[in-house]
C-alpha positions in Angstrom: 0.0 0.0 0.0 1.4 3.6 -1.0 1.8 6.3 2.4 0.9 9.3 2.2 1.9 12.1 4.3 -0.6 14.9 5.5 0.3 17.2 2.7 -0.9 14.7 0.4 -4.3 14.2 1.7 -7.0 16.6 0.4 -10.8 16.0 0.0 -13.0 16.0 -3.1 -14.2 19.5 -1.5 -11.2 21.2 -1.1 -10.0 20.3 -4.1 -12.8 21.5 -6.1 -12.4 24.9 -4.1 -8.9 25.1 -5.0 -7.8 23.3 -7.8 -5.6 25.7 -9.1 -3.3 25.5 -5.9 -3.5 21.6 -5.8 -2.4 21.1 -9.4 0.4 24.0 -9.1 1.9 21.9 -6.1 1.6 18.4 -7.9 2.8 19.9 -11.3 5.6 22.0 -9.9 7.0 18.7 -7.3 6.0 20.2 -4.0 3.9 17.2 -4.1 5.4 13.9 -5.6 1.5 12.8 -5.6 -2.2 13.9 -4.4 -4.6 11.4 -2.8 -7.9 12.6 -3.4 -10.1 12.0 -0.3 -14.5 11.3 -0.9 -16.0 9.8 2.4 -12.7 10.0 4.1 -11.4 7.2 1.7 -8.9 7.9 -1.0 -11.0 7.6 -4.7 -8.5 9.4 -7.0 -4.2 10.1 -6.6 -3.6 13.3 -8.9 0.4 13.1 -10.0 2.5 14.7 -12.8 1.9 14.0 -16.3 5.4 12.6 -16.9 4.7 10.2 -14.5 2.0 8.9 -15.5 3.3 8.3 -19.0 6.2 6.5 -17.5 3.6 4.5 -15.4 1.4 3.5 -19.1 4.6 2.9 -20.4 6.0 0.5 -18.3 1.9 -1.3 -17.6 2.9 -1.6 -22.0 6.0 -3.3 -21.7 4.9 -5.0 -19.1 2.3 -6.6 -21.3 4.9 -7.2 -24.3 6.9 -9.1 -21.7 3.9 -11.3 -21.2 3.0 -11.9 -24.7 6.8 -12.8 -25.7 6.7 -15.1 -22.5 3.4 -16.7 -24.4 4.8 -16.7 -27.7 8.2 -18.6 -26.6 5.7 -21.3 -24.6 3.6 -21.7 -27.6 7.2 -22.0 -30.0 8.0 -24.9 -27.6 5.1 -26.9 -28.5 5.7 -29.9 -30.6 4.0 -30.1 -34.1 2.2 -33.5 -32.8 0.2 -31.3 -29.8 -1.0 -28.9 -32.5 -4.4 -29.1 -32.9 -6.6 -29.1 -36.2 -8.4 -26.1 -37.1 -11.4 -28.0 -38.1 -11.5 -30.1 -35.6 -11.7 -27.0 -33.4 -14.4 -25.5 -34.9 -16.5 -28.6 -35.3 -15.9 -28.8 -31.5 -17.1 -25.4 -30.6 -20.2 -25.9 -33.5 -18.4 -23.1 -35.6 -17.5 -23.2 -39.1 -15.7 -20.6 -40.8 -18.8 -19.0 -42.5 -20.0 -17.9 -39.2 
């Protein structure tokens, strides 16, 4: 779970009252990050744009690590555990006019 310190903390309220202020902190690093508080429990973090594009970045390679893992599974399968297209379909009541 992420900590946050007080100055990190504001509500949906105070936010809305001083937005300006809050995004001026997170943008300039005053704040590294900005939980956003509804009900006393944190529904949004507000942080700097180029961290969130590092954050999509690495959630992308991430996922291009896990299709190559895939990909070098599937390469290790032996030609006698493919199966037959047809026999797939047949099996699932497809044909390939559906």
């Amino acid at each position: 779970m992420v900590a946050y310190s007080q100055n990190e903390l504001a509500s949906s309220t105070d936010i809305s009252k001083q937005f300006g202020h809050y995004l001026s902190n997170v943008s300039n690093g005053i704040v590294e990050k900005l939980a956003i508080l509804k009900n006393n429990k944190i529904e949004a973090v507000m942080i700097p744009t180029a961290l969130y594009e590092s954050l999509i970045n690495l959630l992308d390679e991430k996922e291009d690590i896990e299709i190559l893992k895939t990909i070098e599974k599937r390469l290790e399968t032996s030609k006698e555990e493919y199966l037959d297209g047809n026999d797939v379909l047949k099996e699932l009541n497809l044909s390939m006019n559906d």
